[in-house]
mmCIF file as Biopython writes it, N, C-alpha, C and O atoms, coordinates in Angstrom:
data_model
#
loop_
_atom_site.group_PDB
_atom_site.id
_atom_site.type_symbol
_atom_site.label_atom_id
_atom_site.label_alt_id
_atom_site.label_comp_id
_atom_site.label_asym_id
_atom_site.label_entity_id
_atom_site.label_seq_id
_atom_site.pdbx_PDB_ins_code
_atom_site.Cartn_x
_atom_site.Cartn_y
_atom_site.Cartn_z
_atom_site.occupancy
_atom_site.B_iso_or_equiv
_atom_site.auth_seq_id
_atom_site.auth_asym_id
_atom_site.pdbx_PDB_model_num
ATOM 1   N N  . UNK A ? 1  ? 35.332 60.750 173.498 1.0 0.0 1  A 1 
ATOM 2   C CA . UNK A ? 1  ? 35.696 59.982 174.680 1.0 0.0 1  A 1 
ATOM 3   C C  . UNK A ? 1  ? 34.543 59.029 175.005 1.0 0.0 1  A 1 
ATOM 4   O O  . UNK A ? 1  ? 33.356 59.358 174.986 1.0 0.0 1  A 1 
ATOM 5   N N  . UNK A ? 2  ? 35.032 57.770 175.314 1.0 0.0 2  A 1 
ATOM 6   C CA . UNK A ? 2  ? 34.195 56.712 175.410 1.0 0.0 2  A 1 
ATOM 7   C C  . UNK A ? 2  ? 33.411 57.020 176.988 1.0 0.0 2  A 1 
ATOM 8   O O  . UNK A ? 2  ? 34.037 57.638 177.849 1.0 0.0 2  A 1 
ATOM 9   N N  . UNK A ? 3  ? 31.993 56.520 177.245 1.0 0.0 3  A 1 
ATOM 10  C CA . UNK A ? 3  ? 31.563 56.850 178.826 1.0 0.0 3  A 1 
ATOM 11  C C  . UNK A ? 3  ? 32.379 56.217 179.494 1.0 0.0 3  A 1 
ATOM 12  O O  . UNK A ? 3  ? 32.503 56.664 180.635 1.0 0.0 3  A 1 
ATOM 13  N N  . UNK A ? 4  ? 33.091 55.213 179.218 1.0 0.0 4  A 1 
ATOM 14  C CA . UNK A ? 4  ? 33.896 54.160 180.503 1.0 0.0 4  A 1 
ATOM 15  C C  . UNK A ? 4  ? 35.056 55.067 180.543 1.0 0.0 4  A 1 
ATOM 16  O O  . UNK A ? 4  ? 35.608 55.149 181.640 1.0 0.0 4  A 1 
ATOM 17  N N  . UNK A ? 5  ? 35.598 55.848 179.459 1.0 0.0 5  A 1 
ATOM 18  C CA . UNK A ? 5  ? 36.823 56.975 179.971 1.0 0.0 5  A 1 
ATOM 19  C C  . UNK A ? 5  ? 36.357 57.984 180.472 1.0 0.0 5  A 1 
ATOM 20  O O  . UNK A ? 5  ? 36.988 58.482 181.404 1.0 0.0 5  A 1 
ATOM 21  N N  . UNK A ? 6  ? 35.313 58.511 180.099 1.0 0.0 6  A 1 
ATOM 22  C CA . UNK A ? 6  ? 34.855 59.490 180.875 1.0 0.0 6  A 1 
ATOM 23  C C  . UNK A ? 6  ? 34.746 59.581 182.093 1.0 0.0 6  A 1 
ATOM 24  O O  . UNK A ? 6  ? 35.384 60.402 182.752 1.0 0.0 6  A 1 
ATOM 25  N N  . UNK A ? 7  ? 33.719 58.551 182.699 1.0 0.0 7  A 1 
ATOM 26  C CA . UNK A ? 7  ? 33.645 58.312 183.833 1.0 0.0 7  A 1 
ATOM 27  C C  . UNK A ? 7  ? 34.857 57.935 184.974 1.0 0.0 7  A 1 
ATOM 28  O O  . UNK A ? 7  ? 34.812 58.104 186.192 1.0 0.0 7  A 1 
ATOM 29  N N  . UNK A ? 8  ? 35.850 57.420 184.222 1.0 0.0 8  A 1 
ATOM 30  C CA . UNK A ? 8  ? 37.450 56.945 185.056 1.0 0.0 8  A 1 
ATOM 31  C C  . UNK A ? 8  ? 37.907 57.954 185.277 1.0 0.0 8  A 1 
ATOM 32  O O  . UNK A ? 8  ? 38.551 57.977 186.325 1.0 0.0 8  A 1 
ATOM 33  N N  . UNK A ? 9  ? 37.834 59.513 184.335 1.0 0.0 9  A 1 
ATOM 34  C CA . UNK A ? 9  ? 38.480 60.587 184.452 1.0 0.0 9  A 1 
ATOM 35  C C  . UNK A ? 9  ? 37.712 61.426 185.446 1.0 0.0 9  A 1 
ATOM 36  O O  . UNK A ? 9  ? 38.296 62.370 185.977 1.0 0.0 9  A 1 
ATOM 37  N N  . UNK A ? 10 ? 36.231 61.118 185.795 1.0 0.0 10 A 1 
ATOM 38  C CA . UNK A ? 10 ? 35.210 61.678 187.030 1.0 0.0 10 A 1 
ATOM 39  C C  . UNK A ? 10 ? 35.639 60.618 188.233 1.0 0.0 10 A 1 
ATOM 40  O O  . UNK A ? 10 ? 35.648 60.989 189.407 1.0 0.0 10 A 1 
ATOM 41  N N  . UNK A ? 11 ? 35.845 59.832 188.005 1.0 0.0 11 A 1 
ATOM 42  C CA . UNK A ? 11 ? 36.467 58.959 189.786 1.0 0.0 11 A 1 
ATOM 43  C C  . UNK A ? 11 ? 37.196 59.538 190.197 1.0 0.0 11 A 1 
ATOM 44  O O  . UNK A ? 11 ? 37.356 59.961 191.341 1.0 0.0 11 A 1 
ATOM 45  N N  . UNK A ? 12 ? 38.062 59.697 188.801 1.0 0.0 12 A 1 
ATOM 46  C CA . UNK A ? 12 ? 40.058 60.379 189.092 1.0 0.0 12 A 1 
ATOM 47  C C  . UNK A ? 12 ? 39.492 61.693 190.245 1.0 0.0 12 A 1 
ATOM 48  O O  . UNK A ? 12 ? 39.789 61.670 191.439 1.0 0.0 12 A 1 
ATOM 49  N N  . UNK A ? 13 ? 38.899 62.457 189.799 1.0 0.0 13 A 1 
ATOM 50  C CA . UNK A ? 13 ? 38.550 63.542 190.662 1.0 0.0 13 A 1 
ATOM 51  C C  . UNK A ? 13 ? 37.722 63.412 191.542 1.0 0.0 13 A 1 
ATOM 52  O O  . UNK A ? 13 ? 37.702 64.226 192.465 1.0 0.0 13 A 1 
ATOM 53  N N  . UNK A ? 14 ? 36.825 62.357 191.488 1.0 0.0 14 A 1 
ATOM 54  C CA . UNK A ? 14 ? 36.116 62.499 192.796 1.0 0.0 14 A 1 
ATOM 55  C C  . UNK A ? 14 ? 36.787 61.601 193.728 1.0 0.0 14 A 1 
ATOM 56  O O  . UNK A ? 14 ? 36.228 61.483 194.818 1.0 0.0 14 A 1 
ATOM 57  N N  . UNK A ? 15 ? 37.984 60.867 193.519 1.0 0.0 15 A 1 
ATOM 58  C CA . UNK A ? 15 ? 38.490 60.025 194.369 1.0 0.0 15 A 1 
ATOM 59  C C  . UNK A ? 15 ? 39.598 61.170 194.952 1.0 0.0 15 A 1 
ATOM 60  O O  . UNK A ? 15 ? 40.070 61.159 196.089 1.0 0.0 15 A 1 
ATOM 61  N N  . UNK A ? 16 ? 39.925 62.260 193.782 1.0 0.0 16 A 1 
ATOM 62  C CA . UNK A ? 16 ? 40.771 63.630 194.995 1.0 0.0 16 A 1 
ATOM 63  C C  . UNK A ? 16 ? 40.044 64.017 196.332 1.0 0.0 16 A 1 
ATOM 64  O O  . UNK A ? 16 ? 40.245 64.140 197.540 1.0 0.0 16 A 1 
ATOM 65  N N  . UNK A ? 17 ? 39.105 64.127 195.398 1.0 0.0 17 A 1 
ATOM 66  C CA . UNK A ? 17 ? 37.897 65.512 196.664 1.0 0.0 17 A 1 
ATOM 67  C C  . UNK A ? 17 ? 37.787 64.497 197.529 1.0 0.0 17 A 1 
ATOM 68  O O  . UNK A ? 17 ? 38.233 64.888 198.608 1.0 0.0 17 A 1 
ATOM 69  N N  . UNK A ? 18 ? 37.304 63.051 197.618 1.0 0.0 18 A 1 
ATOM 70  C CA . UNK A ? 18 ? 36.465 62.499 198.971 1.0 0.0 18 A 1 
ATOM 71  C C  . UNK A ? 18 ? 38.265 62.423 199.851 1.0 0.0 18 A 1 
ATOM 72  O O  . UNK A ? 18 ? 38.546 62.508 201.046 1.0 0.0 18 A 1 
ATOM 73  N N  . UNK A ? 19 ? 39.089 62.247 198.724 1.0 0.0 19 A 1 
ATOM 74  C CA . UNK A ? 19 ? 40.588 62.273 199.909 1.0 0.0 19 A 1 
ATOM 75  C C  . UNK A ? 19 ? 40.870 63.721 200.795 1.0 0.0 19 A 1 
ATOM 76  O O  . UNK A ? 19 ? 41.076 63.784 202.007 1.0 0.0 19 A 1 
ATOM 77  N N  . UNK A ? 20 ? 40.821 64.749 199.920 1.0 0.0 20 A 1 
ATOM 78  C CA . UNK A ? 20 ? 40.821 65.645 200.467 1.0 0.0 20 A 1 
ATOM 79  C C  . UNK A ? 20 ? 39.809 65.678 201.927 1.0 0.0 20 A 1 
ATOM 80  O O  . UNK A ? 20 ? 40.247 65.706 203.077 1.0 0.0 20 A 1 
ATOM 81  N N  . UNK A ? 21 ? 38.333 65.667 201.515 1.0 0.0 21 A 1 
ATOM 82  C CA . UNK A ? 21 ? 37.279 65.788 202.692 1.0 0.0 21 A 1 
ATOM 83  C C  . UNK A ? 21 ? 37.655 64.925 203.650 1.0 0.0 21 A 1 
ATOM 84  O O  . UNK A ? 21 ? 37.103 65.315 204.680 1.0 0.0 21 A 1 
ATOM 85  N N  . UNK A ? 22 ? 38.528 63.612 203.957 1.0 0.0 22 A 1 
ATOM 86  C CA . UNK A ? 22 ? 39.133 62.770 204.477 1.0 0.0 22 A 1 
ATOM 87  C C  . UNK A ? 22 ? 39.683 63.368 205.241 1.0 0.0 22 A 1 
ATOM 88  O O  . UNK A ? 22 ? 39.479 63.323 206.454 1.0 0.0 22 A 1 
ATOM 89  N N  . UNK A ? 23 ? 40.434 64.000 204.710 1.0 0.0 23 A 1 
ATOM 90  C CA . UNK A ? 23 ? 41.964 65.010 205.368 1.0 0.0 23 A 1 
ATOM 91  C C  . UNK A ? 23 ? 41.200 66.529 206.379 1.0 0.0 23 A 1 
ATOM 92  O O  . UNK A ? 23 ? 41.398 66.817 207.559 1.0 0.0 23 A 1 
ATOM 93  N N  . UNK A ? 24 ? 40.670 66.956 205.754 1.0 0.0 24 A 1 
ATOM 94  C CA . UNK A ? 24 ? 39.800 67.503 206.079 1.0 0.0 24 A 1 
ATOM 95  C C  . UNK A ? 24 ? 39.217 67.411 207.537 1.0 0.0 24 A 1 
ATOM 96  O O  . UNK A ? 24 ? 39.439 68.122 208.517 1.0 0.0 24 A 1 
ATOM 97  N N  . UNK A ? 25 ? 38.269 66.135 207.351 1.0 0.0 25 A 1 
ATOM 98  C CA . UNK A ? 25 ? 37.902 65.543 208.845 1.0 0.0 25 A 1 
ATOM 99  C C  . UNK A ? 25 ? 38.670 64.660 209.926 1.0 0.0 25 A 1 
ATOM 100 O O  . UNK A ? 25 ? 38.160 64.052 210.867 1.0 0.0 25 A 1 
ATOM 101 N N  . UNK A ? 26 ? 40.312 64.745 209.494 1.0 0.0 26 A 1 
ATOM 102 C CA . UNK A ? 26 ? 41.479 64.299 210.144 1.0 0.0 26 A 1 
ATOM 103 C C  . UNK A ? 26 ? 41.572 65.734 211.007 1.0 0.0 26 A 1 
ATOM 104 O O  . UNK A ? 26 ? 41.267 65.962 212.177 1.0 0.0 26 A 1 
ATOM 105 N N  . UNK A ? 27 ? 42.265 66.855 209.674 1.0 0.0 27 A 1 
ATOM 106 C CA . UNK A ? 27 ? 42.370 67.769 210.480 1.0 0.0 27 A 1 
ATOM 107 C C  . UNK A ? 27 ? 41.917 68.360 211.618 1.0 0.0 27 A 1 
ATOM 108 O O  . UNK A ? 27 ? 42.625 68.994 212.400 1.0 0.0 27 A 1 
ATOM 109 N N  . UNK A ? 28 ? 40.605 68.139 211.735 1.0 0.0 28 A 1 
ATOM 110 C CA . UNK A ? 28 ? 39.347 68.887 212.396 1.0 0.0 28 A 1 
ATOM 111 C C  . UNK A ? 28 ? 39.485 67.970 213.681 1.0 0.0 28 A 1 
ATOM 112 O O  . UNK A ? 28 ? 39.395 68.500 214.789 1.0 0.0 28 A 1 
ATOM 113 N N  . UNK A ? 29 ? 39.685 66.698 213.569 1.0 0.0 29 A 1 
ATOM 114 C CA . UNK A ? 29 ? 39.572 66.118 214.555 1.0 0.0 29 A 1 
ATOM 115 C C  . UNK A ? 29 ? 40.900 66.385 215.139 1.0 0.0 29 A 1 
ATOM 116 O O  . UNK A ? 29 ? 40.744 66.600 216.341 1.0 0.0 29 A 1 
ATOM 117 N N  . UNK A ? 30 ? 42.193 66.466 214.784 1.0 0.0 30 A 1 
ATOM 118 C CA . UNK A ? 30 ? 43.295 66.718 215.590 1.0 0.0 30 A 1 
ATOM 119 C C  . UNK A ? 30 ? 42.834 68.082 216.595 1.0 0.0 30 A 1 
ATOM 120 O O  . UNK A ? 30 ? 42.847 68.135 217.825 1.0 0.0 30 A 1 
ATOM 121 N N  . UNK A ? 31 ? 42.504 68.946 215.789 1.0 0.0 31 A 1 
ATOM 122 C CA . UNK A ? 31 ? 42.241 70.336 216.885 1.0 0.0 31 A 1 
ATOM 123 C C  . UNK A ? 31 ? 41.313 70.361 217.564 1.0 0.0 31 A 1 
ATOM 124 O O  . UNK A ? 31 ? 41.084 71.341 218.272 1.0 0.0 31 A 1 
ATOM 125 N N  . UNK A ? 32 ? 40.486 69.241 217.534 1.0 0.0 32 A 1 
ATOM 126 C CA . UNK A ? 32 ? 39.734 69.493 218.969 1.0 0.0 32 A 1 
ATOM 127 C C  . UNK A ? 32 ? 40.357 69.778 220.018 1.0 0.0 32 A 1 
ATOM 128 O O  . UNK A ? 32 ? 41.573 69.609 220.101 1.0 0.0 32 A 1 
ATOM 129 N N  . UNK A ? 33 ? 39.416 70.397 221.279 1.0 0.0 33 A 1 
ATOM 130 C CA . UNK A ? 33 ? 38.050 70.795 220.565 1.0 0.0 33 A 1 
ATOM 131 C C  . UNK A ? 33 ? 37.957 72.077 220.256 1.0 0.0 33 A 1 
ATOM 132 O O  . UNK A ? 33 ? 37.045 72.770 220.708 1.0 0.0 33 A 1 
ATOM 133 N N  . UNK A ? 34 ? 38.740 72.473 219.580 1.0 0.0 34 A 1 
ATOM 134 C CA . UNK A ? 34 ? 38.551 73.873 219.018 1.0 0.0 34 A 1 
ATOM 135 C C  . UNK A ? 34 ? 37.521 73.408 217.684 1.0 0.0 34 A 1 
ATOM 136 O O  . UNK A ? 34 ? 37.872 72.517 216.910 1.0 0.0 34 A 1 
ATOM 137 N N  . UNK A ? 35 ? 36.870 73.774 217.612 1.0 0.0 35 A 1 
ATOM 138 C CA . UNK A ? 35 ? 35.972 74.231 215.950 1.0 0.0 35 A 1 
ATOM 139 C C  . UNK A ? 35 ? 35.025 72.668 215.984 1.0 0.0 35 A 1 
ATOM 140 O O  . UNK A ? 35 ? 34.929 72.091 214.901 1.0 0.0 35 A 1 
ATOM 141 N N  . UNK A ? 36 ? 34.527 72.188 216.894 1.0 0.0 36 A 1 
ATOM 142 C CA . UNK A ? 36 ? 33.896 71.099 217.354 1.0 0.0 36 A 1 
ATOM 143 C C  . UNK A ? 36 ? 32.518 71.018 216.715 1.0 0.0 36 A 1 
ATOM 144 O O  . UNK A ? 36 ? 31.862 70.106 216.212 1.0 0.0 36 A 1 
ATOM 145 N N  . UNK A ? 37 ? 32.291 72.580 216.968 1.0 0.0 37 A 1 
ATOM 146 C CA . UNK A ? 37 ? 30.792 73.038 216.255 1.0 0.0 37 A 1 
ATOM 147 C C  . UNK A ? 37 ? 30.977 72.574 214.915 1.0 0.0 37 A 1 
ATOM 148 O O  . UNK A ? 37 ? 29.916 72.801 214.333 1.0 0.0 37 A 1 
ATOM 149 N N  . UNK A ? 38 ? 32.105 71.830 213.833 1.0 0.0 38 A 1 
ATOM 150 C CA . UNK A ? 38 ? 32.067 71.924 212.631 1.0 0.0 38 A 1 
ATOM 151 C C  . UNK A ? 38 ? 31.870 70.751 212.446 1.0 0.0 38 A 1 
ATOM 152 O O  . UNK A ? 38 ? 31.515 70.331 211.344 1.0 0.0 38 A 1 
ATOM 153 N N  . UNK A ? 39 ? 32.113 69.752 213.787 1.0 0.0 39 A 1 
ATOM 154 C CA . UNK A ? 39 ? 32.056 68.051 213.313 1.0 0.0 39 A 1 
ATOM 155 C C  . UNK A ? 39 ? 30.805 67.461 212.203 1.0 0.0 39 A 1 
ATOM 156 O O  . UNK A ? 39 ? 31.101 66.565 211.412 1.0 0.0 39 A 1 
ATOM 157 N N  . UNK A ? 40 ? 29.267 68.104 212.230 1.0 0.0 40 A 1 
ATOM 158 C CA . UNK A ? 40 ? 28.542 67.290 211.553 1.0 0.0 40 A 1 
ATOM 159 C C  . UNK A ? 40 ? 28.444 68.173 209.885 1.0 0.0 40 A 1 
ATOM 160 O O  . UNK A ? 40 ? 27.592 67.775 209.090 1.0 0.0 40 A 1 
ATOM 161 N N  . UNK A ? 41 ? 29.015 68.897 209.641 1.0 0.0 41 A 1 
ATOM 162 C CA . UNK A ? 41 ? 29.209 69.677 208.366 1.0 0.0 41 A 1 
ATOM 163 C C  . UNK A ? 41 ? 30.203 69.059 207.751 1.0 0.0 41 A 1 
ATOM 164 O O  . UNK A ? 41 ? 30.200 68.787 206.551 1.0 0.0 41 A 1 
ATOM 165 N N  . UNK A ? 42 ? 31.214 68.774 208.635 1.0 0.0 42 A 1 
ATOM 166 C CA . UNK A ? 42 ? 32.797 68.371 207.567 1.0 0.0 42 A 1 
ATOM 167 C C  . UNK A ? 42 ? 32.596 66.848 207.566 1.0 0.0 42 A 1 
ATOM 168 O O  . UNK A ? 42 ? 33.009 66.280 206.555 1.0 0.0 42 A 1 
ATOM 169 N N  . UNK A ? 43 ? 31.998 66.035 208.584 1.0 0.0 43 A 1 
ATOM 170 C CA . UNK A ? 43 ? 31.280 64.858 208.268 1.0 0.0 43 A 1 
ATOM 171 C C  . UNK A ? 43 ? 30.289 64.416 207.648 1.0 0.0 43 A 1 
ATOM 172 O O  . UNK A ? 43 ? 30.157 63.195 207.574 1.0 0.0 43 A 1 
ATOM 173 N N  . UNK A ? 44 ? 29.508 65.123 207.151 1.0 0.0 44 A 1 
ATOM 174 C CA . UNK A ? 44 ? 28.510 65.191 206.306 1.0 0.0 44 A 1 
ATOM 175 C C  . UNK A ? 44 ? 28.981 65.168 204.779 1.0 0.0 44 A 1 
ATOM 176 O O  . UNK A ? 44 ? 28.539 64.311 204.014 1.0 0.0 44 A 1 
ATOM 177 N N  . UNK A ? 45 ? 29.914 66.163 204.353 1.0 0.0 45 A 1 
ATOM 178 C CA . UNK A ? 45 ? 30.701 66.172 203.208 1.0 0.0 45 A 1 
ATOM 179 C C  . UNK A ? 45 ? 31.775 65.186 203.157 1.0 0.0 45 A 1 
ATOM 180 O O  . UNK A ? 45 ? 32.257 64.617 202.177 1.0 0.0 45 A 1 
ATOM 181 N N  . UNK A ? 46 ? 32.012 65.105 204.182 1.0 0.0 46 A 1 
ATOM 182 C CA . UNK A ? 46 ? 32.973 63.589 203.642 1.0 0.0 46 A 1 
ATOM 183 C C  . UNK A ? 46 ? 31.931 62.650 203.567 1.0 0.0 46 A 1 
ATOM 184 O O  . UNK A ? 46 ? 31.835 62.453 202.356 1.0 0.0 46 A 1 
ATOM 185 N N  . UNK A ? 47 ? 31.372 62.183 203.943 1.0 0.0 47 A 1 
ATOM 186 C CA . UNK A ? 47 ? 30.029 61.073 203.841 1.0 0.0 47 A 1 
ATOM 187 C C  . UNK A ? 47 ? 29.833 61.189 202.171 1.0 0.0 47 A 1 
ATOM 188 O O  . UNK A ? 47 ? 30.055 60.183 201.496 1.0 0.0 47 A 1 
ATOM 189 N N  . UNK A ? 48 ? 29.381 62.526 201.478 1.0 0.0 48 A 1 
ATOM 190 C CA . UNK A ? 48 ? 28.901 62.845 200.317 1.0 0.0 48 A 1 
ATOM 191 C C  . UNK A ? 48 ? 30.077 62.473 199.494 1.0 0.0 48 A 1 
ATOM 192 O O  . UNK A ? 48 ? 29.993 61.896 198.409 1.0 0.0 48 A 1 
ATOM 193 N N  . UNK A ? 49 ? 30.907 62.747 199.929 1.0 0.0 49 A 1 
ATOM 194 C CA . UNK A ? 49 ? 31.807 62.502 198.643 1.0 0.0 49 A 1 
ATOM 195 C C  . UNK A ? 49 ? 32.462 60.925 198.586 1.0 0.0 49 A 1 
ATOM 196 O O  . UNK A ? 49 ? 32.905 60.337 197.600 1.0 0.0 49 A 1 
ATOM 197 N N  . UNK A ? 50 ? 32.393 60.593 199.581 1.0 0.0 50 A 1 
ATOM 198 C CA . UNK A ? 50 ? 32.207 59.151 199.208 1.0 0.0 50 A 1 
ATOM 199 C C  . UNK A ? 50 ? 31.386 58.455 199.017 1.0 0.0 50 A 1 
ATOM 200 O O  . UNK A ? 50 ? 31.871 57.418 198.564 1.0 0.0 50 A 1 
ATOM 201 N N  . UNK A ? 51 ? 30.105 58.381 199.114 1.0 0.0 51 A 1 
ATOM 202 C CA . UNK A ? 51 ? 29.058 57.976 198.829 1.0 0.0 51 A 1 
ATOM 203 C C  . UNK A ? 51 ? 29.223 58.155 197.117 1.0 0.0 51 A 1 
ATOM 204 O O  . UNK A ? 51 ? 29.476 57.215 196.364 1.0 0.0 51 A 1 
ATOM 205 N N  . UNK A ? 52 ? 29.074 59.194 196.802 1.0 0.0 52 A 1 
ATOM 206 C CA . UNK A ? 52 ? 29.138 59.332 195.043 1.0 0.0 52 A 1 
ATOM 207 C C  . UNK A ? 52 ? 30.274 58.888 194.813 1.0 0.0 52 A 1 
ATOM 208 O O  . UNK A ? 52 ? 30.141 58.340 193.719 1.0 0.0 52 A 1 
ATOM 209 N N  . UNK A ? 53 ? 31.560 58.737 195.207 1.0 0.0 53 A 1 
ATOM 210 C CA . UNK A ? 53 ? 32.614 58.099 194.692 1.0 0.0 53 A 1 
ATOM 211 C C  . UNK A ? 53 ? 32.206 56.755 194.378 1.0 0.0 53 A 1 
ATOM 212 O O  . UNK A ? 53 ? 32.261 56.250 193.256 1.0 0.0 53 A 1 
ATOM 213 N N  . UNK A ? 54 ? 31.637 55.995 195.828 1.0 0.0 54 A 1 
ATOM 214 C CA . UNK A ? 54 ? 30.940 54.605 195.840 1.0 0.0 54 A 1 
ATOM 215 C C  . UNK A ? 54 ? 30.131 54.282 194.398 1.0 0.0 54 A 1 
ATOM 216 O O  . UNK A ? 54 ? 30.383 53.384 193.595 1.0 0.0 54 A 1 
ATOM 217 N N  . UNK A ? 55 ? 29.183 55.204 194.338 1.0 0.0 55 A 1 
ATOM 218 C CA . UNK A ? 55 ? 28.131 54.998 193.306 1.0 0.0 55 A 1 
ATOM 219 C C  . UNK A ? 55 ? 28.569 54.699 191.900 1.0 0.0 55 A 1 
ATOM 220 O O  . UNK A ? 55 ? 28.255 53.816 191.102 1.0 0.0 55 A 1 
ATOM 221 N N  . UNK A ? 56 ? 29.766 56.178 191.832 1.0 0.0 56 A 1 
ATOM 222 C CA . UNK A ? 56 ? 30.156 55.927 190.126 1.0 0.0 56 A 1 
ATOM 223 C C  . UNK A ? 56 ? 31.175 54.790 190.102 1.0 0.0 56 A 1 
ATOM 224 O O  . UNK A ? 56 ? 31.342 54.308 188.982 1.0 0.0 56 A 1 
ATOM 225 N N  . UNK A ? 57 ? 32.024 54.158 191.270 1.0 0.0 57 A 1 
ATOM 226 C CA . UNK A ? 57 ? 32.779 53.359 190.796 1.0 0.0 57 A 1 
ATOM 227 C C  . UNK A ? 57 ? 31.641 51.812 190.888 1.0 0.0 57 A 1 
ATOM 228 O O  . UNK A ? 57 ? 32.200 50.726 190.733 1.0 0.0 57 A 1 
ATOM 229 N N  . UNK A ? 58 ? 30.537 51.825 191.068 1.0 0.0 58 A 1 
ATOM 230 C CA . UNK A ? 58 ? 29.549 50.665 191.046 1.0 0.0 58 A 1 
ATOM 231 C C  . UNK A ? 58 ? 28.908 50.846 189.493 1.0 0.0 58 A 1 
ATOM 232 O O  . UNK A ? 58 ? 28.241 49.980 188.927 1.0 0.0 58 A 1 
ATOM 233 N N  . UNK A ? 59 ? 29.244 52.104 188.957 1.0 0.0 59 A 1 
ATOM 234 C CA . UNK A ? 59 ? 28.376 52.091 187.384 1.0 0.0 59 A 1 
ATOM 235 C C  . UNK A ? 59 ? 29.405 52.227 186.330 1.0 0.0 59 A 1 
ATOM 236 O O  . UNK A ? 59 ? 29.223 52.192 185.113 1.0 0.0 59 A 1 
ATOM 237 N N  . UNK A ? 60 ? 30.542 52.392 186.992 1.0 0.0 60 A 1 
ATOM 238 C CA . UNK A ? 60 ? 32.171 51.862 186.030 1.0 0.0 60 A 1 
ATOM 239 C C  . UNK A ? 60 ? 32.029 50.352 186.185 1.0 0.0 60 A 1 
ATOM 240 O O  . UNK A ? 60 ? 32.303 49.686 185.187 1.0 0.0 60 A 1 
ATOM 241 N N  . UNK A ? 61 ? 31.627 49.688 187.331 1.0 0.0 61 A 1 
ATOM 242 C CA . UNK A ? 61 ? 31.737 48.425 187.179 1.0 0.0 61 A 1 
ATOM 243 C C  . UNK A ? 61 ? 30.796 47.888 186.345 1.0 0.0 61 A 1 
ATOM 244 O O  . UNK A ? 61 ? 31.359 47.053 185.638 1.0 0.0 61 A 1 
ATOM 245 N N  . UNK A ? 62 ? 29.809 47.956 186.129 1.0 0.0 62 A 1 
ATOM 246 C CA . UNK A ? 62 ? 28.648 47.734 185.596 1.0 0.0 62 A 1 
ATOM 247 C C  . UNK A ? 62 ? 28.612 47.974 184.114 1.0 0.0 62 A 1 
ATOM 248 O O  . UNK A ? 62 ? 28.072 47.135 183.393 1.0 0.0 62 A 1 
ATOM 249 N N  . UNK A ? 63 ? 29.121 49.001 183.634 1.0 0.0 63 A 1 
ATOM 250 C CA . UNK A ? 63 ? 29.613 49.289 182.119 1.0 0.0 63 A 1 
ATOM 251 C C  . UNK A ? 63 ? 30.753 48.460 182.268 1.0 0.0 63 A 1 
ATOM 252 O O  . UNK A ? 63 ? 31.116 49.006 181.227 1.0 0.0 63 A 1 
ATOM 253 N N  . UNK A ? 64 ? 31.665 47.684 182.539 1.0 0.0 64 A 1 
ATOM 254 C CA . UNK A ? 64 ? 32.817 47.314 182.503 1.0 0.0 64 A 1 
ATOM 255 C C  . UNK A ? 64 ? 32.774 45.838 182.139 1.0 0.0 64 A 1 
ATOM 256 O O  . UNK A ? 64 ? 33.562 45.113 181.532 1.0 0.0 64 A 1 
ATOM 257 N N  . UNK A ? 65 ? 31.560 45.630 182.728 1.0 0.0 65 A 1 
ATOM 258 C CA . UNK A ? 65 ? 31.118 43.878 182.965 1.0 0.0 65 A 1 
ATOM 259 C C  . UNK A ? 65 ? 29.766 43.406 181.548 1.0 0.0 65 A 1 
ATOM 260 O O  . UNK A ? 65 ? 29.533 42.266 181.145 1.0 0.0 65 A 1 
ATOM 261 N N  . UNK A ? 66 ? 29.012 44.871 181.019 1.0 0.0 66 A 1 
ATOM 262 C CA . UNK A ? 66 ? 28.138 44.495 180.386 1.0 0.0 66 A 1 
ATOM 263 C C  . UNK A ? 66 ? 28.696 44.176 178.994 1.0 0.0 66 A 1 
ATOM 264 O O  . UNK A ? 66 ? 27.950 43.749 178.113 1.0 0.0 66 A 1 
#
């Protein structure tokens, strides 16, 4: 497997998880304020997982263009 497939098949999944952590910090926010204490943990991980989503789809671009 070529790195530019490789890496499309690591977005594929990290573009699940940061959706999921999305959903995640939807959920959390509908039930306030029950579980309020959780806002900077489940925001923190959504932050992370898009942030690295960000990153690898900036070094797919970058292999894509060289």
């Amino acid at each position: 497997m070529t790195d530019i497939a490789a890496l499309k098949d690591e977005i594929k999944k990290l573009n699940a998880r940061a959706t999921a952590k999305k959903m995640d910090l939807h959920d959390l926010s509908e039930e306030l304020p029950v579980s309020w204490e959780r806002i900077p943990e489940v925001a923190q991980e959504t932050f992370d997982a898009f942030k690295l989503l960000a990153e690898k789809r900036a070094r797919l671009k970058a292999l894509e263009t060289a």
